[in-house]
C-alpha positions as CSV (number, residue, x, y, z in Angstrom):
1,X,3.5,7.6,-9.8
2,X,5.3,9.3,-6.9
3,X,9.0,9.2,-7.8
4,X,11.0,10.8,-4.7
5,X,10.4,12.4,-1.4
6,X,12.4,14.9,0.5
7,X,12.0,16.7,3.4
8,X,14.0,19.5,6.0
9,X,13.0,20.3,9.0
10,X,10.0,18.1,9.2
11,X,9.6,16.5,12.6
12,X,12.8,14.2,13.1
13,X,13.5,15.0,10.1
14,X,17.0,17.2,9.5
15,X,17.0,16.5,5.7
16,X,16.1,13.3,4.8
17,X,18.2,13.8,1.2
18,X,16.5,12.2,-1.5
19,X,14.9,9.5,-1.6
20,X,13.2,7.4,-4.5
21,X,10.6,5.5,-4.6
22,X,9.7,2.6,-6.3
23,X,6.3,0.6,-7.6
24,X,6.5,-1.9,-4.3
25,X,8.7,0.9,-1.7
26,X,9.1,-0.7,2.3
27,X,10.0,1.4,5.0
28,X,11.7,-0.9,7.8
29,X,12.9,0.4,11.1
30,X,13.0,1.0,15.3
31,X,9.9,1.8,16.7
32,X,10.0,6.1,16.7
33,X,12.8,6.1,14.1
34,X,11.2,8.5,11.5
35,X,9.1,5.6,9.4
36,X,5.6,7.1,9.1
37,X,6.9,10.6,9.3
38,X,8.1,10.0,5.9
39,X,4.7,9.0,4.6
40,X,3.1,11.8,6.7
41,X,4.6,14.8,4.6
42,X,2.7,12.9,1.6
43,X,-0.3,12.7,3.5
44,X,-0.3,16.1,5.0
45,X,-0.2,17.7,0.9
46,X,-3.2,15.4,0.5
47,X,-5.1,16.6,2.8
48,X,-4.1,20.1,2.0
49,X,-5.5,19.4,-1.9
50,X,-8.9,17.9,0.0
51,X,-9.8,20.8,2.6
52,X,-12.4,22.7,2.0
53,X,-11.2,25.9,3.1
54,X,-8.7,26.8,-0.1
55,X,-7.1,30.0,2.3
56,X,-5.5,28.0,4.5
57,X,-1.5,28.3,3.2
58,X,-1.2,24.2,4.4
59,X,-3.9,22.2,6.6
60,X,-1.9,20.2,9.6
61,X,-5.4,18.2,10.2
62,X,-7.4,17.8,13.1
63,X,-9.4,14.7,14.6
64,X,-10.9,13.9,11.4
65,X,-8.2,14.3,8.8
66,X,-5.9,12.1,7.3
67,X,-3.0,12.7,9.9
68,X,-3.1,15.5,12.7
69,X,0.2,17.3,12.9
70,X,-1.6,20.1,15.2
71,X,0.7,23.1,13.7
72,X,3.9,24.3,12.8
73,X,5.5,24.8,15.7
74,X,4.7,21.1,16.3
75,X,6.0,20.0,12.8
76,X,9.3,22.0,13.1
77,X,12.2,20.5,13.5
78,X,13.4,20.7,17.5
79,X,10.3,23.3,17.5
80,X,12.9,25.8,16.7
81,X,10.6,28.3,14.8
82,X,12.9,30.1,13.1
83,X,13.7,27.5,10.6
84,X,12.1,26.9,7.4
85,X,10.2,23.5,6.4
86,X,10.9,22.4,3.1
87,X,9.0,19.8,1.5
88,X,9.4,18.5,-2.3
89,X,8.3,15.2,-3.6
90,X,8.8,14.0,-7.5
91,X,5.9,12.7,-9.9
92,X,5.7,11.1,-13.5
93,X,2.6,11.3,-15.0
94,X,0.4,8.2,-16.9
95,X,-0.2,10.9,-19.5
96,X,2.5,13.6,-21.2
97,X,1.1,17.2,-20.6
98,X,1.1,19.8,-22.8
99,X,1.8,23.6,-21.5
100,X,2.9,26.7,-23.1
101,X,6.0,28.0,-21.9
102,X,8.1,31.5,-22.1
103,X,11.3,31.5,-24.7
104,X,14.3,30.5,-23.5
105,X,18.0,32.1,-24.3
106,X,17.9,28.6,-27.0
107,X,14.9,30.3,-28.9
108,X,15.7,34.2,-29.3
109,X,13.4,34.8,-31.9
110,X,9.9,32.9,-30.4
111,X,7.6,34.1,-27.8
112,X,6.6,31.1,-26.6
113,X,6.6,27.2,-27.3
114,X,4.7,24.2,-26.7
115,X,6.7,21.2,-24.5
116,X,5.3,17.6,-23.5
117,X,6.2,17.2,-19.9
118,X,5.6,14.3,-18.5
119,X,6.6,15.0,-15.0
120,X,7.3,17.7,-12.0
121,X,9.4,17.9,-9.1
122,X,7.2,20.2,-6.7
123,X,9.2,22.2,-4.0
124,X,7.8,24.6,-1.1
125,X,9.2,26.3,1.8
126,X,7.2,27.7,4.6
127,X,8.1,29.7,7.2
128,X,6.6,30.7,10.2
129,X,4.6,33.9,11.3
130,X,2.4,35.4,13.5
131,X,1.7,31.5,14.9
132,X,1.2,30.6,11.2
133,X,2.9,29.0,8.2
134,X,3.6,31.6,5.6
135,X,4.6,30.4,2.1
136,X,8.4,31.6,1.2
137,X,8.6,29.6,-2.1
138,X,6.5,27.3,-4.4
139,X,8.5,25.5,-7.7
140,X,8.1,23.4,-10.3
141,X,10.5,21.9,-11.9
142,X,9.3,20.3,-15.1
143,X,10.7,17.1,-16.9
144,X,11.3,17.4,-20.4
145,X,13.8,17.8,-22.6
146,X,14.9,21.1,-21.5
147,X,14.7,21.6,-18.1
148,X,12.1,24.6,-16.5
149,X,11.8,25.6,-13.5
150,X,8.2,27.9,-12.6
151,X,9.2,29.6,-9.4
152,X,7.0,31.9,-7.3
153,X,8.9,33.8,-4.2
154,X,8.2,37.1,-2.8
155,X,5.1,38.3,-4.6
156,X,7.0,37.7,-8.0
157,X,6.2,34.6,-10.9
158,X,9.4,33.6,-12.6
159,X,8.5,31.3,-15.1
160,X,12.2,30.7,-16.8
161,X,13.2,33.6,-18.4
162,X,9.9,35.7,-17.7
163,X,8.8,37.5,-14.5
164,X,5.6,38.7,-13.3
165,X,3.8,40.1,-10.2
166,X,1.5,37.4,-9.4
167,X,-1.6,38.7,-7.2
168,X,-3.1,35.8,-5.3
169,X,-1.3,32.3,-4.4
170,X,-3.3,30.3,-1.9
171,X,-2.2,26.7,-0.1
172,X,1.7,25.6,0.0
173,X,1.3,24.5,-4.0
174,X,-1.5,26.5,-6.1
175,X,0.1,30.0,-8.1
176,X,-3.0,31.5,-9.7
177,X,-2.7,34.7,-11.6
178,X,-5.2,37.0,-13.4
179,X,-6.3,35.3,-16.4
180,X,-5.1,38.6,-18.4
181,X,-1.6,37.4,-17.5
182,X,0.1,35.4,-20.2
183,X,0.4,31.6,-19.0
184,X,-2.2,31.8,-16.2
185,X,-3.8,28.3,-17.8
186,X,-0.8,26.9,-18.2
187,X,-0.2,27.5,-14.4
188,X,-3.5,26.0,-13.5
189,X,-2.9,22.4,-15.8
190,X,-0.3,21.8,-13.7
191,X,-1.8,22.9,-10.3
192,X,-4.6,20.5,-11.5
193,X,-1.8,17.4,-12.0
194,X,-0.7,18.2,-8.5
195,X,-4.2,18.0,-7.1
196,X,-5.6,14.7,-9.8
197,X,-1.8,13.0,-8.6
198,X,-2.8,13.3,-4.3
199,X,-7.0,11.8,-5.7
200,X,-4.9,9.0,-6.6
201,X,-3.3,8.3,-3.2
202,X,-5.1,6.1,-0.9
203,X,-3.9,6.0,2.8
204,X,-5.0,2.9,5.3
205,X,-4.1,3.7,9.1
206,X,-2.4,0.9,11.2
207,X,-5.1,1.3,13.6
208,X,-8.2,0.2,11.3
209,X,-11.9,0.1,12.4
210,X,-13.9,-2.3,15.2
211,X,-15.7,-5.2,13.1
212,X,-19.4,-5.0,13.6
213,X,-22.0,-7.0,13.9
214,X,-23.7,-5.9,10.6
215,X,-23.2,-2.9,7.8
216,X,-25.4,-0.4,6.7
217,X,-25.1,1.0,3.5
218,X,-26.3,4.1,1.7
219,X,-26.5,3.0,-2.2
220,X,-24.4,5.7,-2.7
221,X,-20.4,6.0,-4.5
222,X,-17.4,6.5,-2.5
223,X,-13.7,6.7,-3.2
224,X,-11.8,4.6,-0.9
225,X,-12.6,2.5,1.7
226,X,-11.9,4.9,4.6
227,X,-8.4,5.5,6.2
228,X,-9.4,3.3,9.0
229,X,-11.1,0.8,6.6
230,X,-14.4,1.8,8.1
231,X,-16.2,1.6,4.6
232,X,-14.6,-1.4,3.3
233,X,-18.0,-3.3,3.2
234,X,-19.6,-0.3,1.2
235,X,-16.7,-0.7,-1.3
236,X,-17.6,-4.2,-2.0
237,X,-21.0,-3.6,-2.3
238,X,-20.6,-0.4,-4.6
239,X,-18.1,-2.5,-6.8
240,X,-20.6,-5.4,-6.6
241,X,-23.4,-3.1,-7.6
242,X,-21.1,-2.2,-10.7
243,X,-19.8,-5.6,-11.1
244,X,-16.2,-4.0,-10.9
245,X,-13.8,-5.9,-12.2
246,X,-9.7,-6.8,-11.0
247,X,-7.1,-9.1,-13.9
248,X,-5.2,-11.5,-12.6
249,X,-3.5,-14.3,-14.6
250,X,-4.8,-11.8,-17.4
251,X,-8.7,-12.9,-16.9
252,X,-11.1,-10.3,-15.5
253,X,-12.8,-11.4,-12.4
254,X,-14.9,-9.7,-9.8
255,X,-13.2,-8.0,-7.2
256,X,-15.2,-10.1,-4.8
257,X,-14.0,-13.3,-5.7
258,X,-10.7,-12.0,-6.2
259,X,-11.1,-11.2,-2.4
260,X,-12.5,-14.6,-1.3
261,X,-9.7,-16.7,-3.3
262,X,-6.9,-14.6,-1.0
263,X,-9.0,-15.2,2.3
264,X,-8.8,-19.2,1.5
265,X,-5.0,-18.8,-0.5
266,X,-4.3,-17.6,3.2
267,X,-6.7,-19.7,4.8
268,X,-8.0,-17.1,6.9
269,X,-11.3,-18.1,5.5
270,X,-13.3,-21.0,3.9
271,X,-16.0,-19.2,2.6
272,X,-16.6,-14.8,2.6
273,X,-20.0,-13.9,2.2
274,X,-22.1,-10.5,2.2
275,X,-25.5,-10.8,2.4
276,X,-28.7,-8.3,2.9
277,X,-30.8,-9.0,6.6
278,X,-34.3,-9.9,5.9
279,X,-35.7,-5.7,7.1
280,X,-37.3,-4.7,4.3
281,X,-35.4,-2.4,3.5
282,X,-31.9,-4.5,2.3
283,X,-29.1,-2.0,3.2
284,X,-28.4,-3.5,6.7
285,X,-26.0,-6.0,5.0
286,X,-24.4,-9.5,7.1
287,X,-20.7,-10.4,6.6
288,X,-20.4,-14.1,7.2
289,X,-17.3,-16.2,7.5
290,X,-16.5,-20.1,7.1
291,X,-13.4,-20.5,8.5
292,X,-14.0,-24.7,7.2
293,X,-16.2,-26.2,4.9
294,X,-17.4,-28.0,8.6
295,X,-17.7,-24.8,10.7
296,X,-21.1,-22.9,10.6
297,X,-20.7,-19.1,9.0
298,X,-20.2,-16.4,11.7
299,X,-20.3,-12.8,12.2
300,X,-17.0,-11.2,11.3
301,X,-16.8,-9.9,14.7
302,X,-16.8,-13.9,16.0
303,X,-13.6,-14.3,14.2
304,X,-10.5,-13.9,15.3
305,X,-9.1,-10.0,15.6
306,X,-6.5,-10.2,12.8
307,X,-8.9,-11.0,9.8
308,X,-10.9,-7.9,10.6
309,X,-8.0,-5.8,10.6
310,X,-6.8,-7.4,7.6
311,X,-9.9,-7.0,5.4
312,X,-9.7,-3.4,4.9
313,X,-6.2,-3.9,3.1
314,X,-7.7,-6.6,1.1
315,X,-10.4,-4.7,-0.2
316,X,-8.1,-1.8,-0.8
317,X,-5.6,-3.8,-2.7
318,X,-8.4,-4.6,-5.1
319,X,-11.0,-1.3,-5.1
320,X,-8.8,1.3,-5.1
321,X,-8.7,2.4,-9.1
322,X,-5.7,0.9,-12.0
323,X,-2.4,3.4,-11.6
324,X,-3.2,4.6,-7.5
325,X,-0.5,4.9,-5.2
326,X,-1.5,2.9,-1.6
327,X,0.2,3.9,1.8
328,X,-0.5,1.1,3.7
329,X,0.8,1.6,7.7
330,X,1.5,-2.0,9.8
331,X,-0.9,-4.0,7.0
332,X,0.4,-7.0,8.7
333,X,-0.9,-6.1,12.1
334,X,-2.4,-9.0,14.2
335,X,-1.2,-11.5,11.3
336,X,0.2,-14.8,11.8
337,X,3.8,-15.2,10.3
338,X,2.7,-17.3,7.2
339,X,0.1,-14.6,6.3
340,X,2.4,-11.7,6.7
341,X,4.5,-13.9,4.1
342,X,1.9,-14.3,2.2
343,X,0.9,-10.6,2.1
344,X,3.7,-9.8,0.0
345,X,2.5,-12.1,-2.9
346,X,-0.4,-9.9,-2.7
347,X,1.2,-6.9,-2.8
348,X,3.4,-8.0,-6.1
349,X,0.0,-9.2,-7.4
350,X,-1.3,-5.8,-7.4
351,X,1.5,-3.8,-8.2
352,X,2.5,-6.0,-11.5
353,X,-1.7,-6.7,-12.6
354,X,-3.2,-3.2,-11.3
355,X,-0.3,-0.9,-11.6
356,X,-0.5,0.3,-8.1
357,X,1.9,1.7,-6.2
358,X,2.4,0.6,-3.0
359,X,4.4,2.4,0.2
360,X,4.4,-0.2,2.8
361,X,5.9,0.9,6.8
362,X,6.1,-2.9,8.5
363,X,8.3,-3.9,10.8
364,X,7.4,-7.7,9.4
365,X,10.7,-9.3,9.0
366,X,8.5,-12.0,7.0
367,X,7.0,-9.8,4.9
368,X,10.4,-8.9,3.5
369,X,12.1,-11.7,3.3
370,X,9.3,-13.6,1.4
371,X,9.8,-9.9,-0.9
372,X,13.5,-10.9,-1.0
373,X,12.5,-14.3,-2.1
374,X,10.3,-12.9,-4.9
375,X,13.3,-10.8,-6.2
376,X,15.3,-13.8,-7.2
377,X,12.4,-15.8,-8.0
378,X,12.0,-12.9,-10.9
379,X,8.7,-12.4,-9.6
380,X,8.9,-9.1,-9.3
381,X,12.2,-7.1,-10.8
382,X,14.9,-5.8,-8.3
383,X,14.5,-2.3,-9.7
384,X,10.3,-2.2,-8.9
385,X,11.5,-2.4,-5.4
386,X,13.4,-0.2,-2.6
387,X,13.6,-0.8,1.0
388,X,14.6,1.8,3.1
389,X,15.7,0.9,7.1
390,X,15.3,4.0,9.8
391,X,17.1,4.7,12.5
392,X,16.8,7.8,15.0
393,X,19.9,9.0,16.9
394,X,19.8,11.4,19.5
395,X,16.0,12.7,18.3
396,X,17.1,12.9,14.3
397,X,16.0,10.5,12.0
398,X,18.3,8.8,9.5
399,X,17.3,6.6,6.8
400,X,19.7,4.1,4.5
401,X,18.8,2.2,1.5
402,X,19.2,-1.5,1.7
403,X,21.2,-2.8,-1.5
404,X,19.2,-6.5,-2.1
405,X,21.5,-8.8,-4.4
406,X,19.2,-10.0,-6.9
407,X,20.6,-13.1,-7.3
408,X,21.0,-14.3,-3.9
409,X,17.8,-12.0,-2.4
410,X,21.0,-10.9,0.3
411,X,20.7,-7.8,1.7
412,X,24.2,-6.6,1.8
413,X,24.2,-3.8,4.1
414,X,22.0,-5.5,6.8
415,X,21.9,-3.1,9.6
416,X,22.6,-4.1,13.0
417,X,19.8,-5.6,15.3
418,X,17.5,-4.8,12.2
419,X,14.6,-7.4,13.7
420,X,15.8,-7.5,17.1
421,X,19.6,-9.4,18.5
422,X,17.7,-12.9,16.8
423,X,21.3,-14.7,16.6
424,X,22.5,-13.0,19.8
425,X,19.4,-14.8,21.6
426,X,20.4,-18.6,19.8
427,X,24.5,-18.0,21.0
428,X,23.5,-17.2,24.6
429,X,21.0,-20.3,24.5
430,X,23.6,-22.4,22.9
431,X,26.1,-21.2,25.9
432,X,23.7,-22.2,28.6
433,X,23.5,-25.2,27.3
434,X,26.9,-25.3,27.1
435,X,27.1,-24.1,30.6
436,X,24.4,-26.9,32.0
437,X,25.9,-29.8,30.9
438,X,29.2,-28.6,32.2
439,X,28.0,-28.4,35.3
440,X,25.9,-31.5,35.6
441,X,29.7,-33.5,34.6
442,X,31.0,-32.1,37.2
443,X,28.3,-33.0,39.2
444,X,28.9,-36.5,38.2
């Protein structure tokens, strides 16, 4: 699980200090306020782990990736290039890690020792040069029960007390030395956590993929459902070809039922059913829809526009493997108010059954207040949450945590206009009321 992000001089971002997240973590905010930046630096290390060409110090994307930053001088801060971008985010693992480290001024007469670390904070700075990012610093600072820090910076290794030349370090996170170097494996478990901890995360776009008619599918594996939910259909069928599993109410069912219980819990669907076309062949595959037990199935792309942008988050929720972390941008898009309610049962479904993680950026004020709800309720606990509000002043981003009283589900530090001047709107409707009947007694 991701535990903290911080960034400086990352777009709007000054320094956004510290902060943590949780198992179920909402970003709320202004339109432009800093919101998906925050989930961008996260995306932008992914994709750096997933390029294929390992030289490249830190990849800002293109048309095709993940996110597409264009460069640093478009990610600096006030494109002022002589600043340095720091990013850092925190990690615990599901599994304790065993590495070799140097002696420490505690142990004087070892060489080395063996810790269980269950856990990094990963820090780098880059700096630009030439018209390209160049690496100033890479660190890890590993929890256990004493602390160590592995810093590279300037062509030297130091790895606590020790120091050594190290002679190749390629992208913003990866220090690989000669394998004659003492600790070089070491080095490369936790390069290898860093890269198995970004498999893990699973990003859906707020602008997700044109329904079609019908699906063709390969028969082959695939790891997600596409960041614009483009291979949603291909995860169900792969997990129906494996007969893939989800708990809830601590039975296993299949994922596809699973799915087709939420479309009618939500009633965005009678009846959900994926089906091969008579070719011959049987990968051109039919998604049909009931929206009533009376109403004749239809094409997904025959039903209204917010179910087939809702799908994708659906099948997400429930394909993406036990322990992943889920950034999930606008997932109430095009949703009716009582399903964007309803949207956070399913997201406390998954996080307290599947042990996701989920990073949600919404500006649905009744997706968090249904979460509010759930906090008193006890269905899910006050500290497996943190909502974070955005604001941007003058081209920098800000970013306050909202303090939710368990008890009451009040947010006690409710920012100004956070979902638009609603009370404003209901005084100055009440006063023209007011106003109109005034005026028709005098007109009497």
């Amino acid at each position: 699980m991701i535990t903290h992000i911080r960034m400086k001089n990352f777009k709007s971002w000054k320094d956004s200090g510290e902060v943590e997240l949780a198992p179920l973590t909402g970003f709320f905010g202004t339109n432009s306020s800093g919101k998906s930046s925050l989930l961008q630096m996260l995306l932008l290390l992914k994709q750096t782990v997933e390029q294929e060409d390992t030289r490249e110090v830190i990849f800002f994307g293109n048309e095709n990736s993940l996110v597409n930053l264009d460069s640093f001088q478009e990610v600096i801060y006030e494109h002022k290039y002589e600043e340095v971008l720091k990013l850092e985010f925190g990690c615990k693992f599901n599994e304790p890690l065993r590495i070799r480290v140097p002696r420490i001024d505690d142990y004087p007469t070892i060489m080395s020792r063996l810790l269980n670390v269950d856990g990094f904070t990963f820090k780098t700075c880059l700096r630009e040069a030439g018209g390209n990012p160049r690496v100033e610093s890479v660190s890890y600072d590993l929890n256990s029960d004493k602390t160590e820090i592995i810093n590279w910076q300037k062509g030297k290794l130091n790895y606590v007390s020790q120091s050594e030349e190290i002679r190749i370090m390629r992208s913003c996170y990866r220090l690989q030395v000669s394998d004659r170097q003492r600790y070089s494996e070491d080095l490369e478990k936790l390069v290898s956590r860093f890269e198995d901890q970004f498999s893990h995360v699973h990003y859906l776009s707020p602008i997700r993929a044109e329904p079609q008619r019908q699906y063709h599918w390969d028969e082959k594996s695939l790891a997600n459902v596409g960041h614009s939910g483009e291979k949603m259909i291909d995860a169900l069928l792969v997990s129906r070809a494996n007969l893939q599993k989800t708990t809830y109410d601590g039975e296993k069912v299949l994922i596809e039922d699973r799915i087709s219980d939420w479309l009618q819990k939500m009633d965005l669907a009678y009846a959900f059913n994926l089906k091969p076309k008579n070719n011959g062949y049987n990968l051109d595959y039919d998604v049909r829809i009931q929206k009533t037990p009376s109403s004749p199935p239809v094409t997904l792309v025959d039903m209204g526009y917010g179910l087939s942008q809702f799908l994708p988050v659906l099948v997400l929720c429930y394909y993406a493997p036990v322990g992943s972390t889920l950034i999930l941008e606008q997932p109430g898009i095009h949703l009716h108010p009582m399903v964007q309610s309803q949207l956070a049962d399913l997201l406390i479904e998954v996080v307290n059954e599947r042990n996701l993680q989920i990073l949600v950026e919404s500006h649905s004020e009744h997706l968090l207040t249904r979460l509010q709800r759930r906090i008193v309720e006890d269905k899910i606990a006050a500290d497996q949450t943190a909502f974070y509000f955005c604001r941007n002043d003058e081209g920098v981003s800000e970013i306050e945590k909202l303090d939710v009283d368990k008890t009451s589900g009040d947010i006690k530090n409710w920012p100004e206009n956070f979902f638009g001047d609603v009370m404003g709107d209901m005084f100055a409707m009440a006063d023209k009321q007011v106003e109109t009947i005034a005026e028709k007694g005098t007109e009497g």
